[in-house]
C-alpha positions as CSV (number, residue, x, y, z in Angstrom):
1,X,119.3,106.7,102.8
2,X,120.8,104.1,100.2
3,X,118.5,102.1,97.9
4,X,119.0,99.2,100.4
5,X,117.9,101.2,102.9
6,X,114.6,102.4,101.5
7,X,113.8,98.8,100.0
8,X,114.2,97.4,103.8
9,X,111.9,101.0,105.0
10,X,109.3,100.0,102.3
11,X,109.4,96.7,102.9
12,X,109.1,97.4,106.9
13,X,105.6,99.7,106.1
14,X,104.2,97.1,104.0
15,X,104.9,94.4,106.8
16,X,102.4,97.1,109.1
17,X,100.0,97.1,106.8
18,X,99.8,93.4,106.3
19,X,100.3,92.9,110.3
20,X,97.1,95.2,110.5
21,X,95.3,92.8,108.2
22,X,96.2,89.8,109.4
23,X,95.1,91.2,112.9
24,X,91.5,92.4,112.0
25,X,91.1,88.7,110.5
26,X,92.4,87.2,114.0
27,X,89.9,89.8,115.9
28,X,86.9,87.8,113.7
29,X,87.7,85.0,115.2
30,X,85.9,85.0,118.3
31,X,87.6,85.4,120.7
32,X,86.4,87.4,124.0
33,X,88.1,90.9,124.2
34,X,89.4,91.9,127.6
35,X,87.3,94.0,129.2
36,X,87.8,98.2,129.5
37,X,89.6,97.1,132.8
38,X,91.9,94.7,132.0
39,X,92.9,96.7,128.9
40,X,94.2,99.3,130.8
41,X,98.1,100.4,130.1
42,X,99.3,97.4,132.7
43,X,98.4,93.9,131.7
44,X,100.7,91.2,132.7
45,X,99.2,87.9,132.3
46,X,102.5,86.8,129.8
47,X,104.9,89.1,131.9
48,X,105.0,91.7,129.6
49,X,102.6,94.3,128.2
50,X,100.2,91.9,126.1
51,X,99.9,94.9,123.6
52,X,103.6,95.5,123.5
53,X,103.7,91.8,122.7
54,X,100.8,91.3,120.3
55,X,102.1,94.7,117.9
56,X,105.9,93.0,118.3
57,X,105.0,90.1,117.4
58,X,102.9,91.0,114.6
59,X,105.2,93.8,112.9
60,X,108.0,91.0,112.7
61,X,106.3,88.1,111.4
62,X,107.8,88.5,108.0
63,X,110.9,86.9,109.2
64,X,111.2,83.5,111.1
65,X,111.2,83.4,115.1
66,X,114.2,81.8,116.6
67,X,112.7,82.8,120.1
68,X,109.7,84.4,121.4
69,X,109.8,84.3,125.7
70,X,106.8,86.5,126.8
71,X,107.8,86.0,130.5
72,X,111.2,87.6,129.7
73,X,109.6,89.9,127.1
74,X,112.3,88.9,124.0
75,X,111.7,88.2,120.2
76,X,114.5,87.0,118.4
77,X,114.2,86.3,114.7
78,X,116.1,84.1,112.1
79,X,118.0,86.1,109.2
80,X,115.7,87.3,106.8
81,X,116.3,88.1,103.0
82,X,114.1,89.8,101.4
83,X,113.6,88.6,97.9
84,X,113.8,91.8,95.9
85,X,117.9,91.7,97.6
86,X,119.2,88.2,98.8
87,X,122.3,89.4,98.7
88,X,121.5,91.7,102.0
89,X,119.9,89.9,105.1
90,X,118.3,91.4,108.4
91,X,118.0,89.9,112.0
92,X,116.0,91.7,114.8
93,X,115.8,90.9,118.7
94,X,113.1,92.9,119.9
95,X,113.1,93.5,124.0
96,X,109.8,94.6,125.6
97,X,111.3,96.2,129.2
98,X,108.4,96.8,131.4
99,X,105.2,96.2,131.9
100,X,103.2,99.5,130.9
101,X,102.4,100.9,127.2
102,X,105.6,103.3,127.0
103,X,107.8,104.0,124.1
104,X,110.5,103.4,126.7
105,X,109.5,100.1,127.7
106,X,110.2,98.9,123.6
107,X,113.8,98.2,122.2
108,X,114.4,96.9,118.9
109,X,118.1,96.0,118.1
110,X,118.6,94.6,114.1
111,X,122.0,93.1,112.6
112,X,123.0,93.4,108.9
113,X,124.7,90.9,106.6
114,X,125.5,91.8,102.7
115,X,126.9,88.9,100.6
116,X,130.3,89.5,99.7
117,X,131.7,86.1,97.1
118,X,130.2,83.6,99.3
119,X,130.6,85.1,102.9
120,X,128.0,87.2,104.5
121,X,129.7,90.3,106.1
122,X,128.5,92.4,109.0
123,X,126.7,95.5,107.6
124,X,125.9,99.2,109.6
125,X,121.9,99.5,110.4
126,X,121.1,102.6,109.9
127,X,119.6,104.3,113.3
128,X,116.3,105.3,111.8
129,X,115.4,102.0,110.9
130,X,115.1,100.4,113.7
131,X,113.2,103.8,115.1
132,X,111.0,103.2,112.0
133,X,110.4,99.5,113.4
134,X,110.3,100.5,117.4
135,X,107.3,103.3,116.0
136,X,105.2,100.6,114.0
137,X,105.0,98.4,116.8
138,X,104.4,101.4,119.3
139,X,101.6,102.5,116.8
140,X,100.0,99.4,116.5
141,X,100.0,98.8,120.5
142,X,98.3,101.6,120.6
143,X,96.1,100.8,118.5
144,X,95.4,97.4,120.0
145,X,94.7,99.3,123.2
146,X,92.5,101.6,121.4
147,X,90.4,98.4,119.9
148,X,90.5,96.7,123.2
149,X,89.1,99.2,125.4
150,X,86.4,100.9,122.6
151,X,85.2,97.4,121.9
């Protein structure tokens, strides 16, 4: 894995972490928690799985959202830089597929860019990094589920 690579890994773990904080804050706030019913694997009230949805949402909120539809299940961000390498930028379209809490019903797809003089010039993603991203938000549906239906 190239430095660039592991800064965009790191970067990517710290994002769960502060996802995970931000979320316990947003659980203070309350709101009602669905019930051990409702929290079961299917829950379509936005078309999608909510937890699917929630954990995607959260685990990509370092970069800006061009699009979120949770009818049609798609999150599409903006270019992001990170400010440690502005010369490298990422952009992620994540696609929730079904309604159920399955790591088949989660695809993340990510485009690269690296500077080059003044252009930006399409870059290879490495496969396991958008695994890495497709497993932090699987985790932390989970774990919303988890929360949900012990709560």
């Amino acid at each position: 894995m190239t430095s660039r690579h592991q800064s965009f890994a790191r970067f990517a773990g710290r994002t769960l972490l502060a996802s995970a904080a931000l979320a316990s804050l947003a659980a203070c706030g309350g709101r009602e928690r669905p019930s051990a019913d409702i929290a079961a694997s299917q829950v379509t009230t936005i078309g999608v799985n909510s937890y699917l949805w929630r954990a995607s949402l959260d685990t990509v909120s370092f970069a800006p959202l061009l699009s979120a539809d949770s009818s049609g299940g798609v999150i599409v961000t903006d270019w992001y830089a990170n400010p440690s390498n502005p010369r490298e930028r990422v952009k992620l379209t994540v696609s929730i597929l079904d309604q159920d809490l399955r790591a088949d019903a989660l695809r993340v797809a990510a485009s690269r860019q690296v500077l080059q003089g003044t252009t930006w010039v399409e870059a290879p993603v490495q496969a396991a990094t958008v695994q890495k991203l497709e497993d932090i938000i699987l985790t932390k549906a989970r774990e919303l589920r988890r929360q949900a239906v012990s709560g």
